[in-house]
N, C-alpha and C positions, 0 to 999 in steps of 0.2 A: 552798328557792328564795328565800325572804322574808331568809335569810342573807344568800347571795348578794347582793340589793338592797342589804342594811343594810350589808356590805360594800364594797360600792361608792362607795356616795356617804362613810363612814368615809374611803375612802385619798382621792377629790377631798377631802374636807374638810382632813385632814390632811396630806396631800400624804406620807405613809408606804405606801410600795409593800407593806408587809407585809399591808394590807388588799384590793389586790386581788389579791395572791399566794392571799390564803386563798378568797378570792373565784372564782378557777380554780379551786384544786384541788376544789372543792365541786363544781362545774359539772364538771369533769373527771370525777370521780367517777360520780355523776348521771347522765348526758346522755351525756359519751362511752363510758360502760364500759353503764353499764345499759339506756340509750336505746339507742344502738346495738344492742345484745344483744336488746333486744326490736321489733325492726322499727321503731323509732325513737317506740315508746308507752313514753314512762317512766310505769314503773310508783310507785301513789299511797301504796303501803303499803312499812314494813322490819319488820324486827326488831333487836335493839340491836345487832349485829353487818353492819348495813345490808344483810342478803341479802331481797329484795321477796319480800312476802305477799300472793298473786296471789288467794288465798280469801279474805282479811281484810273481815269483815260482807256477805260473799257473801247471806245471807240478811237485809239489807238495804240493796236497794238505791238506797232513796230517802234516807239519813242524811244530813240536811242539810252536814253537815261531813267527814263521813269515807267516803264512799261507792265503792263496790269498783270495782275495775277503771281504767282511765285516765282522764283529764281534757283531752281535746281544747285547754280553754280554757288549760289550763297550759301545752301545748305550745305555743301562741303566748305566751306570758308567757315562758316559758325562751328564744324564739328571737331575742325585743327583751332581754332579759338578756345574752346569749349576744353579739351585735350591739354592746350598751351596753361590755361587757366586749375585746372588740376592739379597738374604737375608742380603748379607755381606753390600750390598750398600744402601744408605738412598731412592736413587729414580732411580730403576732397569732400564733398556729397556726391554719395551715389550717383546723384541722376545725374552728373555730370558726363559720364563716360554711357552712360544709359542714354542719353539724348542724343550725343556723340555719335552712336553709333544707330540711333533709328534716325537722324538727321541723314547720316550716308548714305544706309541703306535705301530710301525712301527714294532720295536722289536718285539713286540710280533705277529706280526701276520707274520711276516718273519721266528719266530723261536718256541713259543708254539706251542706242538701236530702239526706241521708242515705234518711228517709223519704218522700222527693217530695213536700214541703212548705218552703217558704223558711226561713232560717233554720239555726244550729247547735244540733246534739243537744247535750247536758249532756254524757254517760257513755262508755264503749263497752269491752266485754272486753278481755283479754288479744290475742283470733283479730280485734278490729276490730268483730265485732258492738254493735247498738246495746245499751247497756242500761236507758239514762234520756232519752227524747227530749223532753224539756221545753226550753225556749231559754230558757238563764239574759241577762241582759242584761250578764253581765258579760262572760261568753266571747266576744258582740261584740265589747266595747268593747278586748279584749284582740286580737283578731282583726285590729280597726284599725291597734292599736297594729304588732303585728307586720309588716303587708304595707306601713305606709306607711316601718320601721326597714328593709325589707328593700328599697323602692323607693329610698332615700335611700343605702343601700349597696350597691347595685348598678345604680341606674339602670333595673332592667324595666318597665316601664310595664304586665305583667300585677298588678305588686303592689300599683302605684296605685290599678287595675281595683278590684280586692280590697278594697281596702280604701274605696274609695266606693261600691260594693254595699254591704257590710256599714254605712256608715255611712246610707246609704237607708233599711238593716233596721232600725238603731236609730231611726230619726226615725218610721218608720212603726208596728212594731210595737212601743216600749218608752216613747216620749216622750207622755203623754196630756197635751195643750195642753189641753184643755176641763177637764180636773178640776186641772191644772197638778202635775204627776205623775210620779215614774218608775216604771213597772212593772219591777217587779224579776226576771217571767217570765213565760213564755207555755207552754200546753202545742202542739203540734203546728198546730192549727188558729189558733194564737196570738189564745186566747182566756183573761185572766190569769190566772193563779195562784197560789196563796198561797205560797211558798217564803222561805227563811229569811233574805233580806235583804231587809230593810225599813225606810222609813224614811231617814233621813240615812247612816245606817252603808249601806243598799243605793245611795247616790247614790255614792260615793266613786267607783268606778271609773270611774264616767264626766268624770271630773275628768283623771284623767290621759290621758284619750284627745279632750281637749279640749285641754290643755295642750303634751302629748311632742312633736305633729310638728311646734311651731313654735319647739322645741329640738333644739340637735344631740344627737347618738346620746351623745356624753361630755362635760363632764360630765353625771353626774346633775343631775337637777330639781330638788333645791336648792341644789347648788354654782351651776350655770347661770344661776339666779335670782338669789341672789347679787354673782353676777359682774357680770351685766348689770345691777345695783342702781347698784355700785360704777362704772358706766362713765356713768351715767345724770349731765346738770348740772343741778346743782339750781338752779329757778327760783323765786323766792317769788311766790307769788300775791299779786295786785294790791290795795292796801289800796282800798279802797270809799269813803275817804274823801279819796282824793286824785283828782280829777274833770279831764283832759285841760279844755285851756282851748277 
């Protein structure tokens, strides 16, 4: 997935289609063969021959980094990829905005209020069950990111919806103003807990879901950046020591 990214913003830099040719096929791969194939849970684990390991640390399921079963949160992350990747081309495939959006959808009904508590669950099996209901603050922030890529290419106004709920959820259950803070997660009753992003390294994701929706879908967030640098006039600030009469 983090390819894909890297390939991305690679062809806007270079303006070499070979980078997001590769950038497809990855996501082709992924998403349309595997995702597909599994009710649209791309599954977290392979083996080097990339056929998914649907056991892999079944026996545990709280592994900060590698943990069994699907990732709801990535499914939004692959459907603003998937969206970025569209955009990027003059005449998309279909299934790209088609994936996009049963990626999202899927999400959310595998991980919102899952347990009838606000919030999305971390994990969920193979069958959709839950298997880690802790609210990471990052699968928000991803959450946002996805429903506002999916309102902006489609125009629905439920994705809007979506995505200023989910950003309520951030403000209310992740943002501690008084200790000046991100809580990096919640368990159920979204009461915090200790999970492995911490620190500046756990603020990052909220960076691009503050950032994405006041950029278009292509390019990427640093071509984008970039660009609008380059359009920007530059003005010198006013010397202090020359005083209007």
């Amino acid at each position: 997935m983090h390819s894909v990214e890297a390939y991305l913003a690679a062809g806007d830099v270079t303006s070499q289609p070979v980078w997001h040719a590769r950038a497809a096929s990855i996501a082709g791969h992924l998403v349309n063969v595997h995702g597909r194939a599994h009710a649209w849970r791309i599954p977290e684990h392979y083996d080097e021959n990339w056929q998914p390991l649907p056991d892999y640390n079944a026996e545990r399921p709280n592994d900060p980094f590698r943990p069994p079963g699907t990732t709801p949160g990535h499914s939004f992350e692959w459907a603003r990829l998937l969206l970025t990747l569209g955009a990027a081309q003059p005449a998309p495939p279909a299934w790209l905005l088609e994936a996009a959006t049963a990626l999202f959808e899927h999400a959310v009904a595998d991980a919102w209020r899952r347990d009838g508590h606000p919030g999305l669950i971390y994990t969920v099996g193979a069958d959709g069950q839950p298997l880690v209901t802790a609210r990471m603050h990052w699968v928000a922030c991803e959450a946002v990111l996805a429903a506002d890529a999916l309102h902006r290419r489609t125009g629905e106004e439920r994705f809007a919806a979506a995505a200023a709920r989910w950003w309520d959820e951030i403000d209310r259950y992740f943002l501690d103003r008084q200790a000046r803070r991100l809580v990096a997660g919640t368990d159920p009753g979204h009461d915090p807990v200790h999970l492995h992003l911490v620190g500046q390294a756990g603020s990052l994701p909220l960076l691009p879901a503050l950032l994405l929706p006041s950029l278009p879908l292509s390019p990427t967030a640093a071509a984008a950046l970039a660009q609008a640098r380059t359009r920007m006039t530059y003005r010198p600030a006013p010397d202090p020591a020359r005083r209007s009469p």
